[in-house]
MIDRENGU-324342 format. One record per residue (C-alpha): x, y, z; residue in one letter. Coordinates in Angstrom, 2 decimals, padded with zeros to 5 digits, m for minus. Layout:
NODE      xx      yy      zz res
NODE       X       Y       Z   a
...
! end
This chain:
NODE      xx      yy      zz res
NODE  080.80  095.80  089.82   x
NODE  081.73  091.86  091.18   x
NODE  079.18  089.31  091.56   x
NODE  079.88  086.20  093.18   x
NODE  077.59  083.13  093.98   x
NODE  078.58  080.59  096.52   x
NODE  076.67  077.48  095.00   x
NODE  077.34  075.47  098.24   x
NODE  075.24  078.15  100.79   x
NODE  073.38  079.37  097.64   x
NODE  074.80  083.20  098.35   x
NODE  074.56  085.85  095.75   x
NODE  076.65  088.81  096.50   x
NODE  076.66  091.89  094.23   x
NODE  079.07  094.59  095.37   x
NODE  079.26  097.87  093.35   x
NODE  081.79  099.98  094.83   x
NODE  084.44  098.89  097.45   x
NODE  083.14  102.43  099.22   x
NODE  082.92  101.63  102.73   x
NODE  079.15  100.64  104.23   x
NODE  078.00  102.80  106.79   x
NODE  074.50  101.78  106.82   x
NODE  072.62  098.12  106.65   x
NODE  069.51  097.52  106.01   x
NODE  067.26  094.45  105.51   x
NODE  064.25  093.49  102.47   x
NODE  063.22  090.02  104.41   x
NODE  064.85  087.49  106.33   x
NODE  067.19  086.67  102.92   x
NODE  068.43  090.31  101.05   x
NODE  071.03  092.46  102.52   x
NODE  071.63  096.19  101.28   x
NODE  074.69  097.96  102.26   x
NODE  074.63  101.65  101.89   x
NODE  077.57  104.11  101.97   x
NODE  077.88  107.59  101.71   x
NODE  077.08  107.95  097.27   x
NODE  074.33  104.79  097.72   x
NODE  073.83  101.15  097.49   x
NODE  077.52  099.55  097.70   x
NODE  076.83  096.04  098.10   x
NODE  073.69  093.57  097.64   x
NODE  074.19  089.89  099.80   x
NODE  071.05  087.64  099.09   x
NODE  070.36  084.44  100.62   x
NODE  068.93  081.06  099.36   x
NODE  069.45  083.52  095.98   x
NODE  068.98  080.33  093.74   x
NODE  066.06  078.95  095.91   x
NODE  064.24  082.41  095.58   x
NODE  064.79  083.23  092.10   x
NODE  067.24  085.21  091.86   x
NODE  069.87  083.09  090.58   x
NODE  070.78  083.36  087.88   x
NODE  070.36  086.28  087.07   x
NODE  067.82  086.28  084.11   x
NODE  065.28  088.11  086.43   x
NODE  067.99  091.00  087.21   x
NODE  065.44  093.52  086.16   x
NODE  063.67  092.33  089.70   x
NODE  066.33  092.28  091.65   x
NODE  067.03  096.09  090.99   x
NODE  063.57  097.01  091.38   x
NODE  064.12  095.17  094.95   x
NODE  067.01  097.11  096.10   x
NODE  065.58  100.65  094.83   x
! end
């Protein structure tokens, strides 16, 4: 697992597996799930400090969100 957070455009990306994403789909207007072929590959969340999710002391939340 990698997770980066671009403090400038306050992007959190998670990625789990550099599998490659064959399906998108989108929670909102701000979180981005990537799905590949064995599940969720990669997690891109916008405004991520703005909306809580950064840092990640709620991750607990943010799993729930993606399940």
């Amino acid at each position: 697992m990698k997770i980066t957070y671009d403090d400038q455009d306050d992007i959190l990306h998670i990625e789990f597996s550099k599998e490659p994403i064959i399906k998108d789909v989108s929670h909102g207007w701000n979180v981005n799930i990537g799905f590949g072929t064995k599940g969720i590959v990669e997690i891109t969340i916008l405004e991520a400090k703005a909306g809580g999710y950064w840092p990640l002391e709620n991750a607990k939340e943010l799993l729930l969100l993606a399940a």
